[in-house]
C-alpha positions as CSV (number, residue, x, y, z in Angstrom):
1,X,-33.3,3.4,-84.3
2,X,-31.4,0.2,-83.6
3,X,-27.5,0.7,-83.0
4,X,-25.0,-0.6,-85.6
5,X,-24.1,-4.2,-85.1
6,X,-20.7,-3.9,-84.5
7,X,-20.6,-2.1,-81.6
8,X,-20.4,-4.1,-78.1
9,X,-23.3,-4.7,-76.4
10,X,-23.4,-4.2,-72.8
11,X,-26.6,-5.1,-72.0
12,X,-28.7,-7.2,-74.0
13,X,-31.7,-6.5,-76.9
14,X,-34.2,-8.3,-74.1
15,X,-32.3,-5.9,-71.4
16,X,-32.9,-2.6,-73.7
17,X,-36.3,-3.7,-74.6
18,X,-37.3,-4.3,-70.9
19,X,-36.0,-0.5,-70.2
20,X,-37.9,0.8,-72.7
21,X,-41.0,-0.6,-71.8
22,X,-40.6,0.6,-68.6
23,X,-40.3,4.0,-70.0
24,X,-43.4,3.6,-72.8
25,X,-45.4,1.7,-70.0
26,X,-45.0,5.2,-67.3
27,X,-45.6,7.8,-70.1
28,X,-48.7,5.6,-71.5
29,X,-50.2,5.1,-68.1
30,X,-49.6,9.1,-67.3
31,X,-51.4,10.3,-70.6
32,X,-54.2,8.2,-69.8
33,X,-55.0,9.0,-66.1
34,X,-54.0,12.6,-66.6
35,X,-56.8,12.8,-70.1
36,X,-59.3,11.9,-67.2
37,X,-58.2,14.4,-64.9
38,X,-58.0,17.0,-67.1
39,X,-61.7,16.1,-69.1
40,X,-63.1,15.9,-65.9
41,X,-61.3,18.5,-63.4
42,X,-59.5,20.6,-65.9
43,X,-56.1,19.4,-63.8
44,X,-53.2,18.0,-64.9
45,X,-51.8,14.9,-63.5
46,X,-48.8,17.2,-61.9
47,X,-51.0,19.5,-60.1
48,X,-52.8,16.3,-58.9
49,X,-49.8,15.3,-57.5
50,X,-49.0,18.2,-55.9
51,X,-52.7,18.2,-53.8
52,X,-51.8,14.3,-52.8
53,X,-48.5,15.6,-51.0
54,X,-50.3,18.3,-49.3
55,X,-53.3,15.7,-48.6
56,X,-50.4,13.9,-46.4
57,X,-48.8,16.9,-44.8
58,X,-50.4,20.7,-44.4
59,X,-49.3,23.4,-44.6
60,X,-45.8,22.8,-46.7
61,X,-43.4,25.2,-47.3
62,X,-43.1,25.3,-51.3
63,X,-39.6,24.5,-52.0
64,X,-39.7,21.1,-49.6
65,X,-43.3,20.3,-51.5
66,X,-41.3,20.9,-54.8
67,X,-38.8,18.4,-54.1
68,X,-40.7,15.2,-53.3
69,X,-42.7,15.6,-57.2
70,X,-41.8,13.1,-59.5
71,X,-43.6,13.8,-62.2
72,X,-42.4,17.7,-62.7
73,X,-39.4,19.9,-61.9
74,X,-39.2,22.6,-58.9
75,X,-39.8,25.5,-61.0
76,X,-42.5,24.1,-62.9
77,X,-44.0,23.5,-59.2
78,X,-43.7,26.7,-58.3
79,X,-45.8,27.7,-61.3
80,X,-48.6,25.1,-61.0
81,X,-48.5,26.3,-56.7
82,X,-49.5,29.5,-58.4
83,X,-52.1,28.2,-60.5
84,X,-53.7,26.2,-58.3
85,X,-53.5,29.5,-55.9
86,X,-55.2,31.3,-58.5
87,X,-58.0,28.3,-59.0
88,X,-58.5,29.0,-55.9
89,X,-57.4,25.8,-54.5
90,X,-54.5,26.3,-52.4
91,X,-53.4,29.1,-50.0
92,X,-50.3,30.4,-49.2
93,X,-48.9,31.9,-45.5
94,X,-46.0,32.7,-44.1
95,X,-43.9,30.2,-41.7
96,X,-44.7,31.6,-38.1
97,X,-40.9,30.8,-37.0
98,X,-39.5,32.2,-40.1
99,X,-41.4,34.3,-42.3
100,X,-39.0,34.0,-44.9
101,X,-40.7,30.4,-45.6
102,X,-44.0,30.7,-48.1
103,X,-46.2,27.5,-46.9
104,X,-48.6,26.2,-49.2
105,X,-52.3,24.8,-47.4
106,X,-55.7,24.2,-48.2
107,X,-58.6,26.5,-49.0
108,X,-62.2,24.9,-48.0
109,X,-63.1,24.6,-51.5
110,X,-59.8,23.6,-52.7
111,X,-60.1,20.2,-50.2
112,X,-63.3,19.4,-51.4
113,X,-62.1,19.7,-54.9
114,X,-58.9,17.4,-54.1
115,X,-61.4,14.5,-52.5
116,X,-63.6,14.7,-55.6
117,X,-60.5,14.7,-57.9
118,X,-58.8,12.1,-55.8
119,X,-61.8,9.9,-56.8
120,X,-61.5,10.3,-60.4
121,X,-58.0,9.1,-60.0
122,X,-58.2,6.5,-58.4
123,X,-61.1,5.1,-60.5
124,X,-58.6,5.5,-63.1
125,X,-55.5,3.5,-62.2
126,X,-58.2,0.5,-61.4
127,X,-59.2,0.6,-65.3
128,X,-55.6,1.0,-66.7
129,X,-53.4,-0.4,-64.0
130,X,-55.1,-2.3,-62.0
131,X,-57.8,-3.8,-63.7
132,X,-55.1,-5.0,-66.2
133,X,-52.5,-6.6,-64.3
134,X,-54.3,-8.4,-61.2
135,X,-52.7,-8.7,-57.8
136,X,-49.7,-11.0,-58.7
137,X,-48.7,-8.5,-61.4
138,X,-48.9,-5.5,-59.0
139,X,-47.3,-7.8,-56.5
140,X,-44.4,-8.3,-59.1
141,X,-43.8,-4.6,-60.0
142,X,-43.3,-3.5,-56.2
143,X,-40.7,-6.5,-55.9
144,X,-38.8,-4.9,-58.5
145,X,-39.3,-1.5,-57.6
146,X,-38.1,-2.5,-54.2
147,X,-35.0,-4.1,-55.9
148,X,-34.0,-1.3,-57.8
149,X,-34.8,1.5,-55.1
150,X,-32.3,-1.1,-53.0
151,X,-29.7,-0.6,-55.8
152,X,-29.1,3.1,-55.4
153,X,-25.9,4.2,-55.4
């Protein structure tokens, strides 16, 4: 739905339609990889996130996991921690300086199953993202990401 005419515009129709194609572009691009993840691994493309932040720290504690995801809130963390606990995959244990502190690891299996699915994944952002754009394009969206991360505010 296009706003009424009359109102004043702050940004421009080529401004608004940039925005939203960043928005369709990131939900597009999402559905895609996470149909492959999910045909193939019967894993969403949250949970798969969750296994890359624990790929580059192990164990976690569950709330500090929880607030580096992008792609999903803290609670429905907690809930996909659980699934992925009950898969199997993960393992939780108490902090050994504060057993207050639930840390989130690595099973055997479930780090064998994160390489294999780590695979899929990335042969699926080379056939919708990379394979698409070519190197000046990606070059291009990490200058403006680095623009607008310099922005905040």
């Amino acid at each position: 739905m296009r706003p009424p005419s009359t109102r004043h515009a702050i940004i421009s129709q080529s401004q608004e339609d940039a925005w939203f194609a960043l928005l369709y572009t990131h939900a597009a691009l999402t559905a895609r990889i996470e149909a492959v993840l999910m045909e193939r691994h019967k894993i969403s493309f949250s949970a798969f996130e969750i296994l890359c932040r624990l790929q580059d720290l192990e164990p976690q504690p569950v709330r500090a996991l929880a607030g580096e995801l992008v792609s999903v809130s803290p609670t429905r963390a907690s809930r996909l921690v659980q699934e992925l606990i009950d898969r199997g995959h993960l393992r939780r244990s108490a902090d050994q300086d504060d057993g207050r502190i639930s840390l989130i690891g690595f099973t055997e299996e479930g780090r064998r199953y994160a390489d294999t699915v780590a695979e899929t994944f990335e042969a699926a952002v080379q056939q919708y993202f990379v394979a698409p754009l070519g190197e000046q394009d990606i070059a291009a969206l990490i200058r403006i990401w680095r623009k607008l991360e310099a922005a905040e505010g």
